[in-house]
mmJSON file of the N, C-alpha and C atoms, coordinates in Angstrom:
{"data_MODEL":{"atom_site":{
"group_PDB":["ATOM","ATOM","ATOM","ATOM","ATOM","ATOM","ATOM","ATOM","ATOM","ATOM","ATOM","ATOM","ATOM","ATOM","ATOM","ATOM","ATOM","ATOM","ATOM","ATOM","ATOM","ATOM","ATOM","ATOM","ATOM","ATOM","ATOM","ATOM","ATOM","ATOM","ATOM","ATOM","ATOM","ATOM","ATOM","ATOM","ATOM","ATOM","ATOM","ATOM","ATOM","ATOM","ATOM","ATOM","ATOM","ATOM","ATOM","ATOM","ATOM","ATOM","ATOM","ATOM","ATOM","ATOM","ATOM","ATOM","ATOM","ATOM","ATOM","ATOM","ATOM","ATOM","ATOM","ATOM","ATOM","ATOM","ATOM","ATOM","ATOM","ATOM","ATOM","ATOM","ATOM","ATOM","ATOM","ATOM","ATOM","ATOM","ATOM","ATOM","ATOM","ATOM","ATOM","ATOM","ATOM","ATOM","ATOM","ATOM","ATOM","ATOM","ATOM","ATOM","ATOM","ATOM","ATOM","ATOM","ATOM","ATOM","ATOM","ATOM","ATOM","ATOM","ATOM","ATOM","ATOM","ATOM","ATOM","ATOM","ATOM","ATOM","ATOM","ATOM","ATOM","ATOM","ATOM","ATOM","ATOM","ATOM","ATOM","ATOM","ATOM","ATOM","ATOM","ATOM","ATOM","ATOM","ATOM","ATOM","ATOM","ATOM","ATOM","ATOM","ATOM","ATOM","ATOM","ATOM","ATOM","ATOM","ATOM","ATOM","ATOM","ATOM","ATOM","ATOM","ATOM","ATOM","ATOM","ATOM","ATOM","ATOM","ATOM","ATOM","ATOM","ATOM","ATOM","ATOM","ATOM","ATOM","ATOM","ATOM","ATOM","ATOM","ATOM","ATOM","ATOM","ATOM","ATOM","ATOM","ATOM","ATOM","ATOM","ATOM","ATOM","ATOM","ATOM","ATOM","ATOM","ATOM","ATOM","ATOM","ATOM","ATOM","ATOM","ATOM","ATOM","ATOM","ATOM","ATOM","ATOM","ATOM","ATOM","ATOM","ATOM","ATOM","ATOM","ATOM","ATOM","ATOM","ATOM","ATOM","ATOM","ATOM","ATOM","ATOM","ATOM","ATOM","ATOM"],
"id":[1,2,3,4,5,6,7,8,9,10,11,12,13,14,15,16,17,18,19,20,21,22,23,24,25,26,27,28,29,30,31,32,33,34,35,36,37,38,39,40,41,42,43,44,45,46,47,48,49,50,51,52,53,54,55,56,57,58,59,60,61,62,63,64,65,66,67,68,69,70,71,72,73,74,75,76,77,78,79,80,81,82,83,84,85,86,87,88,89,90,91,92,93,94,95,96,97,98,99,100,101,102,103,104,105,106,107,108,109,110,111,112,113,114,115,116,117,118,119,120,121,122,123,124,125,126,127,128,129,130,131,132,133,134,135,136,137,138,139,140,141,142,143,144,145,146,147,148,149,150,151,152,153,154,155,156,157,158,159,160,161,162,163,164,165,166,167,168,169,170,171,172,173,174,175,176,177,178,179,180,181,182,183,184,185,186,187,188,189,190,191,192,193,194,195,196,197,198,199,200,201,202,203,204,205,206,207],
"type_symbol":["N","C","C","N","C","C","N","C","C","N","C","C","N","C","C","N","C","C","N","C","C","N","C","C","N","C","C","N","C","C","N","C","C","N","C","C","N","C","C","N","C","C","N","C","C","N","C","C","N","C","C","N","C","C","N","C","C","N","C","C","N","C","C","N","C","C","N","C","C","N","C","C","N","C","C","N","C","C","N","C","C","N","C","C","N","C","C","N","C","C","N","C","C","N","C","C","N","C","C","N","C","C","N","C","C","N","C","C","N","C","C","N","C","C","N","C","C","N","C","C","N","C","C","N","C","C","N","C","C","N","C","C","N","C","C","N","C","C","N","C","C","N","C","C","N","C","C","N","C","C","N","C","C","N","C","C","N","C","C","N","C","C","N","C","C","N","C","C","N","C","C","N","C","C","N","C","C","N","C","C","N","C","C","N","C","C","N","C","C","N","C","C","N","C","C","N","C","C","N","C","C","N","C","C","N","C","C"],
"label_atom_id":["N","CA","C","N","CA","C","N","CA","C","N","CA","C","N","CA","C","N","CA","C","N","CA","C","N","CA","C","N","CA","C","N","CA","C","N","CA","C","N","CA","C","N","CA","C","N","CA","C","N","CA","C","N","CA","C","N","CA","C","N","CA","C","N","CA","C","N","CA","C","N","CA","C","N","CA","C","N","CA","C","N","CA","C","N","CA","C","N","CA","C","N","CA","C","N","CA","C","N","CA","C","N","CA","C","N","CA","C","N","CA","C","N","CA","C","N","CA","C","N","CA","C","N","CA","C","N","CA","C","N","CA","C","N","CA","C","N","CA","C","N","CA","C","N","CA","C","N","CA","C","N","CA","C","N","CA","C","N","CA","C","N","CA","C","N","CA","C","N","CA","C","N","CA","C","N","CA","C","N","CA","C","N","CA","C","N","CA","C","N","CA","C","N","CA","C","N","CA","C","N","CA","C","N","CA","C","N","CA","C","N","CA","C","N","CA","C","N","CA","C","N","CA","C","N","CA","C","N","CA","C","N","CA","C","N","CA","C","N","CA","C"],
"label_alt_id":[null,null,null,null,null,null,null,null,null,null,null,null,null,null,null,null,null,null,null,null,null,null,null,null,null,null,null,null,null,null,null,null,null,null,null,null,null,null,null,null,null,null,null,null,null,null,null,null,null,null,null,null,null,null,null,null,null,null,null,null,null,null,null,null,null,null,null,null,null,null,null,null,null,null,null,null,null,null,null,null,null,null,null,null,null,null,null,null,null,null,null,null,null,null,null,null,null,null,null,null,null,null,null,null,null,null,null,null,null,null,null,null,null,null,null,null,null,null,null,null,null,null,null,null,null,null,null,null,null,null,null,null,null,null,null,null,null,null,null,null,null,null,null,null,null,null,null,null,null,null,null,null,null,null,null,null,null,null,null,null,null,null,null,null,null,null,null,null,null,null,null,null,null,null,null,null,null,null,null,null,null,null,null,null,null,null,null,null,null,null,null,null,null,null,null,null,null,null,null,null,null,null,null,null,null,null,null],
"label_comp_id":["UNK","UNK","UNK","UNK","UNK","UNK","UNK","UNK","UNK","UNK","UNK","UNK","UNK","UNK","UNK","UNK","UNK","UNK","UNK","UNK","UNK","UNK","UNK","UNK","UNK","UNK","UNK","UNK","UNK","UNK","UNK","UNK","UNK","UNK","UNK","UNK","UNK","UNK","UNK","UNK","UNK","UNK","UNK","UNK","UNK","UNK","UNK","UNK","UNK","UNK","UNK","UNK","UNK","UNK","UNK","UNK","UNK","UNK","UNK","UNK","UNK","UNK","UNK","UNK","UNK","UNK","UNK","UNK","UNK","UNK","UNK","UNK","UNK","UNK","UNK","UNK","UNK","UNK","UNK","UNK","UNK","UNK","UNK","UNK","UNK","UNK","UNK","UNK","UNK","UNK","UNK","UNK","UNK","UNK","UNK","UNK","UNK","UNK","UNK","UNK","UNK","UNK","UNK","UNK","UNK","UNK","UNK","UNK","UNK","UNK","UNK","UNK","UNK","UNK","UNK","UNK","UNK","UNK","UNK","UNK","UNK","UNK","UNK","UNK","UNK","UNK","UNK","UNK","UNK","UNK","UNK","UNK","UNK","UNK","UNK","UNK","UNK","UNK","UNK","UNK","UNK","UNK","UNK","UNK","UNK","UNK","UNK","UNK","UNK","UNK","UNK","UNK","UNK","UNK","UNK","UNK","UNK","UNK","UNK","UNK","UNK","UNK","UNK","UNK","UNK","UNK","UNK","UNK","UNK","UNK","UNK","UNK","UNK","UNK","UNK","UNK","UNK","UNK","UNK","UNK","UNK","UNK","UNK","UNK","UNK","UNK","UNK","UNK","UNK","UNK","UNK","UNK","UNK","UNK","UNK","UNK","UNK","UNK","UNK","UNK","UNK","UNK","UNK","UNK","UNK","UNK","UNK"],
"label_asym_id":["A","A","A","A","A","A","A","A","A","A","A","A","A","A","A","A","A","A","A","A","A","A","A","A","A","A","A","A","A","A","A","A","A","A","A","A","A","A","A","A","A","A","A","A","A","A","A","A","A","A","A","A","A","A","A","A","A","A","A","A","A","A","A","A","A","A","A","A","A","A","A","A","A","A","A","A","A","A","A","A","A","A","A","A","A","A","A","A","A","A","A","A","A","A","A","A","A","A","A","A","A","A","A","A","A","A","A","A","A","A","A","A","A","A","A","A","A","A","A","A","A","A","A","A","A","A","A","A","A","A","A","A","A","A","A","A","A","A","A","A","A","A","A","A","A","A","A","A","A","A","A","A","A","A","A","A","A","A","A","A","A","A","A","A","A","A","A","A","A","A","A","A","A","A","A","A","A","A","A","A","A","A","A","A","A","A","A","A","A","A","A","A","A","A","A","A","A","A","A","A","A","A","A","A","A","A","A"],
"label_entity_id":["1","1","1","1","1","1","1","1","1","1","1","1","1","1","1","1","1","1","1","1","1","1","1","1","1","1","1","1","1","1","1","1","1","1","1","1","1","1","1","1","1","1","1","1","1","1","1","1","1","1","1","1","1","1","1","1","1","1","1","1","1","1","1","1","1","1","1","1","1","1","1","1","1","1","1","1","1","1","1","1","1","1","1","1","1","1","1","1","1","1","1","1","1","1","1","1","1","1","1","1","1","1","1","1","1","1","1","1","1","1","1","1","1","1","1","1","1","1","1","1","1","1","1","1","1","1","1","1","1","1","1","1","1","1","1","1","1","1","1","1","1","1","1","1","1","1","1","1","1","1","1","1","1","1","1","1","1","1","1","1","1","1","1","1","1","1","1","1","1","1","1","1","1","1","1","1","1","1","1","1","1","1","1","1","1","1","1","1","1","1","1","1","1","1","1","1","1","1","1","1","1","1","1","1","1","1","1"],
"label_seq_id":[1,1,1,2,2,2,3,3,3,4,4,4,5,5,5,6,6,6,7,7,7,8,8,8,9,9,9,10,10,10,11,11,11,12,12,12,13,13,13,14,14,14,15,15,15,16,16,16,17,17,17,18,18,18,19,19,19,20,20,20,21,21,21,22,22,22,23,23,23,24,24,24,25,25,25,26,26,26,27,27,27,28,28,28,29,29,29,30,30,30,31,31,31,32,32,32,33,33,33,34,34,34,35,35,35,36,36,36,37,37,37,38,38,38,39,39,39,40,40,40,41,41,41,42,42,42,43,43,43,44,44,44,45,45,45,46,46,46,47,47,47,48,48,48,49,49,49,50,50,50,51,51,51,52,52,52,53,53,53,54,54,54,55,55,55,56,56,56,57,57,57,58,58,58,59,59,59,60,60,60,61,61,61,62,62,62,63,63,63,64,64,64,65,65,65,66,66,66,67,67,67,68,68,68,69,69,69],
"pdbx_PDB_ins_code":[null,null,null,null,null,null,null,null,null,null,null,null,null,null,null,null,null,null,null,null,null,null,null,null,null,null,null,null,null,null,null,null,null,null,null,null,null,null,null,null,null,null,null,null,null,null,null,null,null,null,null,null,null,null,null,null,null,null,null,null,null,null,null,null,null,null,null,null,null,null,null,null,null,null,null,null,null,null,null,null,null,null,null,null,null,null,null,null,null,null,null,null,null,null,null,null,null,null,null,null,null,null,null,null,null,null,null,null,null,null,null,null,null,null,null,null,null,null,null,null,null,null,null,null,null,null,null,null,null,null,null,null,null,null,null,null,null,null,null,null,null,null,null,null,null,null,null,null,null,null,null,null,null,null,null,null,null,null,null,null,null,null,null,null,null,null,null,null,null,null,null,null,null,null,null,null,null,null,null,null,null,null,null,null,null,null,null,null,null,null,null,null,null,null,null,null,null,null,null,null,null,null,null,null,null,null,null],
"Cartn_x":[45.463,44.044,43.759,42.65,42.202,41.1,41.527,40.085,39.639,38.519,37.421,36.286,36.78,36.132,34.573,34.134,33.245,32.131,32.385,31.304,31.439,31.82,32.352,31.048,31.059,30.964,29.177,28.867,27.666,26.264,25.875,25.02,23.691,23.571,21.715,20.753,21.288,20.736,20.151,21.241,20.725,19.374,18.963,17.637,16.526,16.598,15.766,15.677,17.493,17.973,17.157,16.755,16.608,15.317,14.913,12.95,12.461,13.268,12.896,13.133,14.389,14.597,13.688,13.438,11.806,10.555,10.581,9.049,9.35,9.992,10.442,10.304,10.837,10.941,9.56,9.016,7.013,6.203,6.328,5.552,5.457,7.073,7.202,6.659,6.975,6.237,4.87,4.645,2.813,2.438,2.784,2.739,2.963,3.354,3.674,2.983,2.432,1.78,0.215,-0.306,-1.639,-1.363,-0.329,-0.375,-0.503,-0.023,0.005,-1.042,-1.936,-3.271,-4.663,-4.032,-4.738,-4.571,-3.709,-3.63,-3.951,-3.725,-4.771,-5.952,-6.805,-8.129,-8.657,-7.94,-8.402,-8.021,-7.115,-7.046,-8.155,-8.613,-9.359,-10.985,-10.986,-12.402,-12.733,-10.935,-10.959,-11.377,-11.186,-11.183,-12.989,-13.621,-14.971,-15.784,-15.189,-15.443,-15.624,-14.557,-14.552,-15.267,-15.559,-16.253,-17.593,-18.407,-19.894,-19.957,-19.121,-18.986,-19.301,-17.775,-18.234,-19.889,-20.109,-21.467,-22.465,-22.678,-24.017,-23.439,-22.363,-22.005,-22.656,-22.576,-22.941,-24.449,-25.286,-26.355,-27.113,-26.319,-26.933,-26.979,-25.658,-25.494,-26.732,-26.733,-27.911,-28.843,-29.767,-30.862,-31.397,-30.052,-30.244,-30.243,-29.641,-29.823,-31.188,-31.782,-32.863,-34.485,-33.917,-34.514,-35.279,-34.982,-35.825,-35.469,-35.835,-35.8,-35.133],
"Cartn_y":[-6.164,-6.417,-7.882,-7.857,-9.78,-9.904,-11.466,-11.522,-12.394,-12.48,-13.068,-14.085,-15.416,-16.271,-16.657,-16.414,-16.847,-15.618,-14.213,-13.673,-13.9,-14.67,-15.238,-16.397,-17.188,-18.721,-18.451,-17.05,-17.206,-17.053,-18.052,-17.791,-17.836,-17.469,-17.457,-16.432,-15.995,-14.466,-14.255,-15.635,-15.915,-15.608,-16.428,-17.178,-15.579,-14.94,-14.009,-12.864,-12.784,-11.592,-11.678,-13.289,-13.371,-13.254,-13.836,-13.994,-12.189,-11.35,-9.935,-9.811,-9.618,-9.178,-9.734,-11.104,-11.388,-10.741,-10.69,-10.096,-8.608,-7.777,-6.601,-6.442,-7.786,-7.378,-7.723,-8.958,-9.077,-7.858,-7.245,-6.274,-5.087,-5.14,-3.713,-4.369,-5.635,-6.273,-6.045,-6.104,-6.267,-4.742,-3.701,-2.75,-1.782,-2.359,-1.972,-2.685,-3.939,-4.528,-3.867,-3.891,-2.616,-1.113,-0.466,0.586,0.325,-0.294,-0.898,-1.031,-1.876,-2.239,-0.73,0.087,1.069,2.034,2.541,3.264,2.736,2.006,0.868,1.248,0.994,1.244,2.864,3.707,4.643,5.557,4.684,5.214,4.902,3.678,2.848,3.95,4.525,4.432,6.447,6.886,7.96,8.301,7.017,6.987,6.954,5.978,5.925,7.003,7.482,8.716,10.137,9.865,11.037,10.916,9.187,8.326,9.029,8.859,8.949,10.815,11.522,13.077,12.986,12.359,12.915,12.445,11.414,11.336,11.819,12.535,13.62,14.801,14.914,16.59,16.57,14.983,15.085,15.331,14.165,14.4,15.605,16.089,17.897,18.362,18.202,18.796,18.451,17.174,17.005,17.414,17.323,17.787,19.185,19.782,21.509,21.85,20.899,21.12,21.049,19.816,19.947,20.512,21.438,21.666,21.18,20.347,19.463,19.954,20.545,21.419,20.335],
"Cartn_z":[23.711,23.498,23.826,24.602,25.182,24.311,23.562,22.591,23.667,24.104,24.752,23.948,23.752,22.977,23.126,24.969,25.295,24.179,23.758,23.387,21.665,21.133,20.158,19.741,20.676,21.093,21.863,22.07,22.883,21.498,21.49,20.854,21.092,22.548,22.701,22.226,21.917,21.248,19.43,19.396,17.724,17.346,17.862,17.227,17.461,18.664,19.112,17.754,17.709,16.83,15.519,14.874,13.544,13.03,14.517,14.54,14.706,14.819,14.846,13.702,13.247,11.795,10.658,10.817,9.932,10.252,11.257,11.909,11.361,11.525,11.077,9.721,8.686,7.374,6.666,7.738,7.055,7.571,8.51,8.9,7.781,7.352,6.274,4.978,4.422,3.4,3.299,4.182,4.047,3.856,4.809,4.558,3.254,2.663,1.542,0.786,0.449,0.054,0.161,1.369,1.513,0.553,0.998,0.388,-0.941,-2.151,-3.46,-3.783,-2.491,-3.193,-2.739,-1.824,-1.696,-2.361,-3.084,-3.936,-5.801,-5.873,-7.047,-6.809,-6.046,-5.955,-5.611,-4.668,-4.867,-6.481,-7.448,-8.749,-9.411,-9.401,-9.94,-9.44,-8.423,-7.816,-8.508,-8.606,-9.346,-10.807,-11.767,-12.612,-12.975,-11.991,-12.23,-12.099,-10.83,-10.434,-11.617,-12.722,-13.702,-14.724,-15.689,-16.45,-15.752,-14.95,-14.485,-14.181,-14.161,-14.168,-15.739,-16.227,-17.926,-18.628,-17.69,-18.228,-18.171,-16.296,-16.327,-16.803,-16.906,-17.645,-19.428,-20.209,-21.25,-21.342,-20.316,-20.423,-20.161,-19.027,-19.061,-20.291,-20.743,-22.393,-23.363,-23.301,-24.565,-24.559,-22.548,-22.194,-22.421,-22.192,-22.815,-24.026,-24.742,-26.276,-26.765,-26.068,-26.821,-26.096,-25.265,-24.283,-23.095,-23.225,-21.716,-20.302,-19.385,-18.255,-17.064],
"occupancy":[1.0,1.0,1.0,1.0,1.0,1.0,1.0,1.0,1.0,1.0,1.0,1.0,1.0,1.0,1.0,1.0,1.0,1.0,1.0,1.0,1.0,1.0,1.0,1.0,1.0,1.0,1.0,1.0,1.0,1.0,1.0,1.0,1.0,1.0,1.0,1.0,1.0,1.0,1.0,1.0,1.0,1.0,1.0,1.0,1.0,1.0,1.0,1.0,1.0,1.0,1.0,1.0,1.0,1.0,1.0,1.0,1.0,1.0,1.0,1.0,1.0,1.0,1.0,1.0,1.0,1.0,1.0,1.0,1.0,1.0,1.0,1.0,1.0,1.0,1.0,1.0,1.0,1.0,1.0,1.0,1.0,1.0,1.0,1.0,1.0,1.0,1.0,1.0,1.0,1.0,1.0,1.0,1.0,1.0,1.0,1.0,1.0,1.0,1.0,1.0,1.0,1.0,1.0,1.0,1.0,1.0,1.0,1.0,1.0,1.0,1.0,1.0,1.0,1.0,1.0,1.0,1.0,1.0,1.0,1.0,1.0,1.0,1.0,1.0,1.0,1.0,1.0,1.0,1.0,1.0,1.0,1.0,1.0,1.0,1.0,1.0,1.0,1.0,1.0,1.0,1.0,1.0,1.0,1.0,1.0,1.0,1.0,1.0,1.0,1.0,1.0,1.0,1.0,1.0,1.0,1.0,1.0,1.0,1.0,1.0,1.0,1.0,1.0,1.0,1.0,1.0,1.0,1.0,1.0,1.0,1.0,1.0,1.0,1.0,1.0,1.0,1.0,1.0,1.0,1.0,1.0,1.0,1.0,1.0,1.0,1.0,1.0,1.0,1.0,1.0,1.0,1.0,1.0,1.0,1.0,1.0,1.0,1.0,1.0,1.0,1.0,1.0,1.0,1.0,1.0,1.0,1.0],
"B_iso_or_equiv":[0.0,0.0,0.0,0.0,0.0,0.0,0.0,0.0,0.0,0.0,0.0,0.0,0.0,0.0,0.0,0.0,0.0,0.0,0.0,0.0,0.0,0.0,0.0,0.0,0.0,0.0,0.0,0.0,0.0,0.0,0.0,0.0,0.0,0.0,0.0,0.0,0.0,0.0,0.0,0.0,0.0,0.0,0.0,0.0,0.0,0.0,0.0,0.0,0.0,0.0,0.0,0.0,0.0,0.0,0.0,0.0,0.0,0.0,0.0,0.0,0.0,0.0,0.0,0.0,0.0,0.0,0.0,0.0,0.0,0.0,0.0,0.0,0.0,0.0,0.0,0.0,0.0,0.0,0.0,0.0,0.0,0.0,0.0,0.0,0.0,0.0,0.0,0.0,0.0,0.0,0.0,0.0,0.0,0.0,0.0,0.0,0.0,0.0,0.0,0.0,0.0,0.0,0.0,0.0,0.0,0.0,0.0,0.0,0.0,0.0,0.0,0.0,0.0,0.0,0.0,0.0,0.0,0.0,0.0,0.0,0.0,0.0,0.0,0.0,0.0,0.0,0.0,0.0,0.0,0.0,0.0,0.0,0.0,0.0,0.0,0.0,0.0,0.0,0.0,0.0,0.0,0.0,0.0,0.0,0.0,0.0,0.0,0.0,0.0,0.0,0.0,0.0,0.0,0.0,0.0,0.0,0.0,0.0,0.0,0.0,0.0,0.0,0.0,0.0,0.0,0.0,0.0,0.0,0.0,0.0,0.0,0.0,0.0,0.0,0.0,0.0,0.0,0.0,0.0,0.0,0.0,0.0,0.0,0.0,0.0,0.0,0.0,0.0,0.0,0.0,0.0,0.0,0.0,0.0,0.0,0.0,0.0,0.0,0.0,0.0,0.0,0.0,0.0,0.0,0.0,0.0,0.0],
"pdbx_formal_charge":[null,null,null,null,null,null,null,null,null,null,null,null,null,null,null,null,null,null,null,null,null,null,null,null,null,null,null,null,null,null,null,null,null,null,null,null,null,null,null,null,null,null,null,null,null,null,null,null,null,null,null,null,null,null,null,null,null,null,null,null,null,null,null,null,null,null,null,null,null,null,null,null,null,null,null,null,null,null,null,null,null,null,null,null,null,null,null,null,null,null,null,null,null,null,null,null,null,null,null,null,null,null,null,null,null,null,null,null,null,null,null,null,null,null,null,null,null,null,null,null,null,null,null,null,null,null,null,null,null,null,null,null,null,null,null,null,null,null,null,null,null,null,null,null,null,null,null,null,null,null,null,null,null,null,null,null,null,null,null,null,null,null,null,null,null,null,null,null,null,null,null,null,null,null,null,null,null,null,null,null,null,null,null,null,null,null,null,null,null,null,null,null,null,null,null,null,null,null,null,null,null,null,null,null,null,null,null],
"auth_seq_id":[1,1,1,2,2,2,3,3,3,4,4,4,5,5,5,6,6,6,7,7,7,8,8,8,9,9,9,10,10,10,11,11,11,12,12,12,13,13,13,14,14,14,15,15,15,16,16,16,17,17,17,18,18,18,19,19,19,20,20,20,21,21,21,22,22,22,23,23,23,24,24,24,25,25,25,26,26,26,27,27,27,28,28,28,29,29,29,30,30,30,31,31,31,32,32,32,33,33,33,34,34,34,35,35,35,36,36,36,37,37,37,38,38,38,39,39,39,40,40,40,41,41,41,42,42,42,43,43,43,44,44,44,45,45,45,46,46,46,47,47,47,48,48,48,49,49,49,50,50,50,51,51,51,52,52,52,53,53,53,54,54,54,55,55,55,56,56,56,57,57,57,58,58,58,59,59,59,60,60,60,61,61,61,62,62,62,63,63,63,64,64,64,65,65,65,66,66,66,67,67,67,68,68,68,69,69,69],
"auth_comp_id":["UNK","UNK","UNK","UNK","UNK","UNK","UNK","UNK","UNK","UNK","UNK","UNK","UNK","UNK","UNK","UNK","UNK","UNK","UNK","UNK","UNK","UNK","UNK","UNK","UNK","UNK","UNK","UNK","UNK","UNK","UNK","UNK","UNK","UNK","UNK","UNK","UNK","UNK","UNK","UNK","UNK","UNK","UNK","UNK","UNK","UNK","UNK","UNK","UNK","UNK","UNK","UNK","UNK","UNK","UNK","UNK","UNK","UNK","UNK","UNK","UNK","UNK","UNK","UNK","UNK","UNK","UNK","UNK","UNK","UNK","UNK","UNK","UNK","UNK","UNK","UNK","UNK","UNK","UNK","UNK","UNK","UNK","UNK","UNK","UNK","UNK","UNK","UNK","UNK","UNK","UNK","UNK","UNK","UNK","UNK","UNK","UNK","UNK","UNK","UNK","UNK","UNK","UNK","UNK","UNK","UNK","UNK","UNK","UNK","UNK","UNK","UNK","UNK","UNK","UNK","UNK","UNK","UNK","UNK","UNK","UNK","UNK","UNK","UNK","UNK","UNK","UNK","UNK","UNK","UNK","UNK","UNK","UNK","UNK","UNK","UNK","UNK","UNK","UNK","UNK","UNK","UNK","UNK","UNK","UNK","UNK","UNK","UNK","UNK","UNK","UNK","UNK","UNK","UNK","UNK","UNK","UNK","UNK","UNK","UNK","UNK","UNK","UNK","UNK","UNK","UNK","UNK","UNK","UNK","UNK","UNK","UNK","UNK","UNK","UNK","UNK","UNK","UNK","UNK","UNK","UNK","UNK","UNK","UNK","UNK","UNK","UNK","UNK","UNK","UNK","UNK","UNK","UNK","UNK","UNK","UNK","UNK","UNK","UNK","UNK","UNK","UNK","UNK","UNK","UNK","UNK","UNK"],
"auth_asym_id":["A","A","A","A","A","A","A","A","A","A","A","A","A","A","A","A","A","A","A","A","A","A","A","A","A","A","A","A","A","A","A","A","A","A","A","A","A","A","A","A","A","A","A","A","A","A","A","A","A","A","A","A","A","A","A","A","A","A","A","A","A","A","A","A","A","A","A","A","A","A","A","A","A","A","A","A","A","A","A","A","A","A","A","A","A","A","A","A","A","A","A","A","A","A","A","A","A","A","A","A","A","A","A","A","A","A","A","A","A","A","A","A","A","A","A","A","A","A","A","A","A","A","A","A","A","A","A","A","A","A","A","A","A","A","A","A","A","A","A","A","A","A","A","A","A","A","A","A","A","A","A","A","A","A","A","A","A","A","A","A","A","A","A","A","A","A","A","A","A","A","A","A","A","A","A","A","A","A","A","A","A","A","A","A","A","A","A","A","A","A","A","A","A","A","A","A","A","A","A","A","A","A","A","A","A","A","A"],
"auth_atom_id":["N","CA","C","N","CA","C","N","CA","C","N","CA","C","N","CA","C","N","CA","C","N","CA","C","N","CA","C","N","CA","C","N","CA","C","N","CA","C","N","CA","C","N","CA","C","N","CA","C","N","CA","C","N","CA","C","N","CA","C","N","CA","C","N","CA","C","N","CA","C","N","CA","C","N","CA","C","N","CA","C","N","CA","C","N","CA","C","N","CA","C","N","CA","C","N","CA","C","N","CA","C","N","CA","C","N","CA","C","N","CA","C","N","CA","C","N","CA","C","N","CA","C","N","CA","C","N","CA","C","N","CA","C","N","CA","C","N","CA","C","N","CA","C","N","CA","C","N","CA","C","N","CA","C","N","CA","C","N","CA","C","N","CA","C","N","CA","C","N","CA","C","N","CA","C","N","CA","C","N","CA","C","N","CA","C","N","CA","C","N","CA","C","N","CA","C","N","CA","C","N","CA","C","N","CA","C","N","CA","C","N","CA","C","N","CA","C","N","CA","C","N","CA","C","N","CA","C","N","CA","C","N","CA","C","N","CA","C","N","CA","C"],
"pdbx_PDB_model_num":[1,1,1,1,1,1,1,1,1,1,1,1,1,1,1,1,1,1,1,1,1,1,1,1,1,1,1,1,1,1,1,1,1,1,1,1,1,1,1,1,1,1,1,1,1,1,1,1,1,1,1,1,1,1,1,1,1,1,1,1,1,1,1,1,1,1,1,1,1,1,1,1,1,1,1,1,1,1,1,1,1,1,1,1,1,1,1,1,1,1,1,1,1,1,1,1,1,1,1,1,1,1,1,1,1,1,1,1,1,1,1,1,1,1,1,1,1,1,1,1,1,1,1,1,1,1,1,1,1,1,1,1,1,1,1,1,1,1,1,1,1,1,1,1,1,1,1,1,1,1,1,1,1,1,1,1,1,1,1,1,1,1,1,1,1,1,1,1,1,1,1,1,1,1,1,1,1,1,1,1,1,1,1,1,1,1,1,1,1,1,1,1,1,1,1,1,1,1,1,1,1,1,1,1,1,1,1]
}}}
């Protein structure tokens, strides 16, 4: 077996290799970061969503109670 020092010793490739692997690991960061904050809010927008149901469902309720059409 020939060890070959020159591919050892070549390092132009470094810098390319590392500036991907960051770019790669902020792209998925962020992405995930959106999703976190999009699913927060569509909970958030669910929750209001059921609060203002339970509320015209009550007011129907009362309105029929006391008969108001």
């Amino acid at each position: 077996m020939v060890k070959d020092d020159s591919l050892l010793r070549n390092e132009k490739g470094g810098p390319l290799v590392e500036e991907s692997l960051l770019l790669g690991l902020a792209v998925v960061t962020v992405s995930i970061v959106i999703a976190v904050i999009l699913q927060a809010t569509g909970w958030a927008q669910d929750v209001v969503e059921g609060l203002l149901q339970l509320l015209q469902d009550s007011w129907s309720s009362l309105t029929q109670l006391f008969g108001t059409p």
